[in-house]
C-alpha positions as a Markdown table, in Angstrom:
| # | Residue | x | y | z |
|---|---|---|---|---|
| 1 | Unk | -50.8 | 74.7 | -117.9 |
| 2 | Unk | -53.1 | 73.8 | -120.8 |
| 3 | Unk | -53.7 | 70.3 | -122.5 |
| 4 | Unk | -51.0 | 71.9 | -125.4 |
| 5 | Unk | -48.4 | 72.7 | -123.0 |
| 6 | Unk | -49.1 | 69.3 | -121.0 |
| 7 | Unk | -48.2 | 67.1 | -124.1 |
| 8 | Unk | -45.3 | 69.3 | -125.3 |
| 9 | Unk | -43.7 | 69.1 | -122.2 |
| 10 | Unk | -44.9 | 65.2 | -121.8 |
| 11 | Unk | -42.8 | 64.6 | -125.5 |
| 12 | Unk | -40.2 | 67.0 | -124.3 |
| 13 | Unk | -40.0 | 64.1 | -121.3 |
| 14 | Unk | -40.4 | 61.1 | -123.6 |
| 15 | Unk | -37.6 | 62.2 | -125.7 |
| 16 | Unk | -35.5 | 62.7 | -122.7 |
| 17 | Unk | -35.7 | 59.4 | -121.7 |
| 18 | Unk | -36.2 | 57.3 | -124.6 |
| 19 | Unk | -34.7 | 59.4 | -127.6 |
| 20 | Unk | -38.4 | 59.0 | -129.2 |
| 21 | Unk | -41.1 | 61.2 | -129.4 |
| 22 | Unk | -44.7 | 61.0 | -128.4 |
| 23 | Unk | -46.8 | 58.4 | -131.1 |
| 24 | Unk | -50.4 | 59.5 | -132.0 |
| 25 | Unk | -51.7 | 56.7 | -129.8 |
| 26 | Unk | -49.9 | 58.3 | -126.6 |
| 27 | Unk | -50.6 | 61.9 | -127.6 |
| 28 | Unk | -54.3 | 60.4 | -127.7 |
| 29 | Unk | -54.4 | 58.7 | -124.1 |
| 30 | Unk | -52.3 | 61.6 | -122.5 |
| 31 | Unk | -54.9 | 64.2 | -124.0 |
| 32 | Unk | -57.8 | 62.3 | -123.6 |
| 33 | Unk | -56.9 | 61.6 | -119.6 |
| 34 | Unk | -55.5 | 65.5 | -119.2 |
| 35 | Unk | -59.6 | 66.0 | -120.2 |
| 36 | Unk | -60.9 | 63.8 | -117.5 |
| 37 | Unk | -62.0 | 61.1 | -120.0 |
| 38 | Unk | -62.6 | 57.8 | -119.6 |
| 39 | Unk | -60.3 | 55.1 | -121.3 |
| 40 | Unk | -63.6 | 54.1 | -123.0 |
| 41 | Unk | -64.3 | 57.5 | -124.7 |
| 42 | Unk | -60.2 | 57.6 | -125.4 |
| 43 | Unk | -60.0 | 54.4 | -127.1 |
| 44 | Unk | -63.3 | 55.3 | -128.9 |
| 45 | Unk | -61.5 | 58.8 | -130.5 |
| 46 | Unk | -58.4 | 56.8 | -131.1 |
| 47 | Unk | -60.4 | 54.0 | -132.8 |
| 48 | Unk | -58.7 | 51.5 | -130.6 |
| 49 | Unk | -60.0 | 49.0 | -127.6 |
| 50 | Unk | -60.3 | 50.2 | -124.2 |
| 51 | Unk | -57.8 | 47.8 | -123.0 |
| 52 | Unk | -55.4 | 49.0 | -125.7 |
| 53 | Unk | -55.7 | 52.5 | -124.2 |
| 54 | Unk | -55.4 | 51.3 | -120.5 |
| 55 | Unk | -52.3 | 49.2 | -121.8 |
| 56 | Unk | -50.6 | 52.4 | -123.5 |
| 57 | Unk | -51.5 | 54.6 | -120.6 |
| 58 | Unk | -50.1 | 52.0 | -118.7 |
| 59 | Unk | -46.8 | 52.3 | -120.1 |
| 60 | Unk | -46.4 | 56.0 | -119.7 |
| 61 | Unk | -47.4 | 56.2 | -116.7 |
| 62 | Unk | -44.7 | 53.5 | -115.4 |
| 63 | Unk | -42.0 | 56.1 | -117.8 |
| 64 | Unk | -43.1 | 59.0 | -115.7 |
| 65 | Unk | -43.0 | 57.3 | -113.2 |
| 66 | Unk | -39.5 | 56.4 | -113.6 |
| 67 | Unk | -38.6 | 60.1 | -115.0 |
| 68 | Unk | -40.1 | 61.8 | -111.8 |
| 69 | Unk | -39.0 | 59.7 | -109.1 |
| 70 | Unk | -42.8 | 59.5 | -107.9 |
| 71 | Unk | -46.0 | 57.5 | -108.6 |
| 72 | Unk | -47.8 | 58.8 | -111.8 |
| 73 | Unk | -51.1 | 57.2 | -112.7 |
| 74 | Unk | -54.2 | 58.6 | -114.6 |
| 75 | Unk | -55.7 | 60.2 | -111.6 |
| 76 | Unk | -52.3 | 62.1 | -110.9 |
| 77 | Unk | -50.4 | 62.9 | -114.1 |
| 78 | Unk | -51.6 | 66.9 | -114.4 |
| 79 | Unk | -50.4 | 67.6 | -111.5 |
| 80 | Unk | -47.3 | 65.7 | -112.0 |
| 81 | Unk | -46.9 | 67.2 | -115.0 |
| 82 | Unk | -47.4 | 70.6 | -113.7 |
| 83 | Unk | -45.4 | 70.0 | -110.9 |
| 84 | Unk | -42.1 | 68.4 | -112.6 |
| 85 | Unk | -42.4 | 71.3 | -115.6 |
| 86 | Unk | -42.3 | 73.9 | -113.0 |
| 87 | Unk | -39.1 | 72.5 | -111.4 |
| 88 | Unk | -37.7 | 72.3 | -114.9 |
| 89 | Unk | -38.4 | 76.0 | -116.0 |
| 90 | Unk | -36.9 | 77.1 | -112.3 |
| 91 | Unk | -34.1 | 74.9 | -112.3 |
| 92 | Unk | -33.4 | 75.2 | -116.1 |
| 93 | Unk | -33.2 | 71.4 | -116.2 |
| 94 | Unk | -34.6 | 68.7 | -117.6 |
| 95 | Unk | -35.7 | 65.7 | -116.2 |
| 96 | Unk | -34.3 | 62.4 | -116.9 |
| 97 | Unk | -33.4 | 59.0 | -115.4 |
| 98 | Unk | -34.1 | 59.6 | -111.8 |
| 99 | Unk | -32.5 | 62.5 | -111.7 |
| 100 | Unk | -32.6 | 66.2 | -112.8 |
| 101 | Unk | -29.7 | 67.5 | -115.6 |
| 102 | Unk | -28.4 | 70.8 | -115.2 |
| 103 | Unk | -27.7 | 72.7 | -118.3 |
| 104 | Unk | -30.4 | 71.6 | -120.4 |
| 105 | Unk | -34.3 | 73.3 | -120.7 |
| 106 | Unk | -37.4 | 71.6 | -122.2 |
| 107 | Unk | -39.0 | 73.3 | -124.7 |
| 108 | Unk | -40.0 | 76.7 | -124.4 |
| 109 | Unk | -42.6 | 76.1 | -121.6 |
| 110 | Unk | -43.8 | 78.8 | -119.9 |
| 111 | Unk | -46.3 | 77.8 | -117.1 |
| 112 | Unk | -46.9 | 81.1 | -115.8 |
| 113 | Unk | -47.8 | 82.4 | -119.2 |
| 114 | Unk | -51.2 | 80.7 | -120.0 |
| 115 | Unk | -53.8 | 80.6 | -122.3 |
| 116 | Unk | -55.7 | 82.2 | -119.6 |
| 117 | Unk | -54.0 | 85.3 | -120.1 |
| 118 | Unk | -54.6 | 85.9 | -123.6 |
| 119 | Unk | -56.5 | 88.8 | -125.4 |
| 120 | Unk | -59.5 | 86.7 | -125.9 |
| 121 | Unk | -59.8 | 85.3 | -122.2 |
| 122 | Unk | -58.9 | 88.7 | -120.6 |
| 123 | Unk | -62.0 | 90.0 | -123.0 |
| 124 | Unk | -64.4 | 86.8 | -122.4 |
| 125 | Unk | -63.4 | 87.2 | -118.1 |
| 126 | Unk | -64.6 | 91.7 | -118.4 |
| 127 | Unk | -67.5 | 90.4 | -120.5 |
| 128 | Unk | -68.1 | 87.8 | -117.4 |
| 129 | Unk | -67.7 | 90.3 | -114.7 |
| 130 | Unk | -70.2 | 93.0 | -116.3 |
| 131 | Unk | -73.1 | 90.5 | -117.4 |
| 132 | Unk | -72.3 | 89.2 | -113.4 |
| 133 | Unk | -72.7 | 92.8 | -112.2 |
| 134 | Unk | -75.6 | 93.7 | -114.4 |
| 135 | Unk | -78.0 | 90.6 | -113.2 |
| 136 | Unk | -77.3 | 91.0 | -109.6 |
| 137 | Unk | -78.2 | 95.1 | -110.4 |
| 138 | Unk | -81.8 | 93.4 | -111.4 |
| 139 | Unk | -82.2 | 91.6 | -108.5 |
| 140 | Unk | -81.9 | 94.4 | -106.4 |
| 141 | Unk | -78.3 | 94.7 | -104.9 |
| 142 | Unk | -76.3 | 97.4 | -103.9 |
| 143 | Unk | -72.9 | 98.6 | -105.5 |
| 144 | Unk | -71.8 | 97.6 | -102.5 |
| 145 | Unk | -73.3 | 94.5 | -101.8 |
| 146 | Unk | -72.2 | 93.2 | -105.3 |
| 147 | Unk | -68.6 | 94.3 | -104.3 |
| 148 | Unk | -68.5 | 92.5 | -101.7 |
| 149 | Unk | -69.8 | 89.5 | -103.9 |
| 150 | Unk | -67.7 | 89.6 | -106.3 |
| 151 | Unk | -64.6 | 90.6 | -104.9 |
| 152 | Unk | -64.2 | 93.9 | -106.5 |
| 153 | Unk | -63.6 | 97.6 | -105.7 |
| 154 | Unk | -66.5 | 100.1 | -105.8 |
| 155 | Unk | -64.8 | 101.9 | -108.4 |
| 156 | Unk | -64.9 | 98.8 | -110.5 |
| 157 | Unk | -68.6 | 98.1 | -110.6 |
| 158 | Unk | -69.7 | 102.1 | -110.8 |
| 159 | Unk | -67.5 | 101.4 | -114.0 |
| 160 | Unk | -70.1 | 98.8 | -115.6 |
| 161 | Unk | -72.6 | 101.7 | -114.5 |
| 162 | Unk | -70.6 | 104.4 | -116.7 |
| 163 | Unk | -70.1 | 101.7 | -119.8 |
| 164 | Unk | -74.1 | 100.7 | -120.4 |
């Protein structure tokens, strides 16, 4: 789940719950802890105090909280995001109150269709694996040895080989 999905499924929650959406200001402290910020650097991007931020984050972590039945703070809310949007796109529910409504999906979250398996990533993660294969060639190692490595087939690195 990427920081896109995260807060769509976070409003998708919010709304649920509290028939409002998201504000800037909690799309700002949800993002900013989803990147492993500090309230500090949040409330700096949102142009706010720090204790502003905390007092926001605050607040939705006591709704989620509520929502999921289970303790959400800044340390945990990824994985209880992840966690809570998985149920919902198994189930076909959506979370609200303390409990979990049948009938109704959130969004159009797809967590096992990431970013990570676009066009561009796919290319970027080849490009990785051959510049990988091709530095520990000049230090010496064996296709096998760089197999082994790596965690790829024989056939896979003699490939590199054939493409240079």
């Amino acid at each position: 789940m990427n920081v896109k999905e995260a807060l769509a499924f976070a409003d998708e929650v919010v709304f649920a719950k509290t028939g409002k959406h998201l504000d800037d200001m909690q799309v700002g402290v949800i993002e900013g802890v989803l990147k492993r910020q500090k309230y500090g650097d949040i409330a700096q991007t949102l142009n706010c105090t720090e204790g502003y931020a905390k007092d926001v984050g605050y607040e939705l972590w006591e709704l989620f909280s509520d929502v999921f039945g289970e303790d959400v703070n800044k340390l945990n809310l990824r994985s209880a995001l992840i966690r809570k949007s998985r149920i919902s796109n198994v189930t076909g529910s959506v979370i609200s109150g303390n409990h979990v409504a049948r009938g109704h999906v959130i969004g159009a979250l797809n967590v096992c269709t990431s970013q990570d398996e676009s066009p561009e990533f796919l290319r970027g993660k080849q490009r990785a694996k051959m510049e990988a294969i091709q530095r520990l060639q000049a230090v010496g190692l064996t296709d096998e040895q760089i197999a082994q490595c790596l965690d790829l087939t024989l056939e896979e690195i003699r490939q590199v080989d054939l493409t240079e």
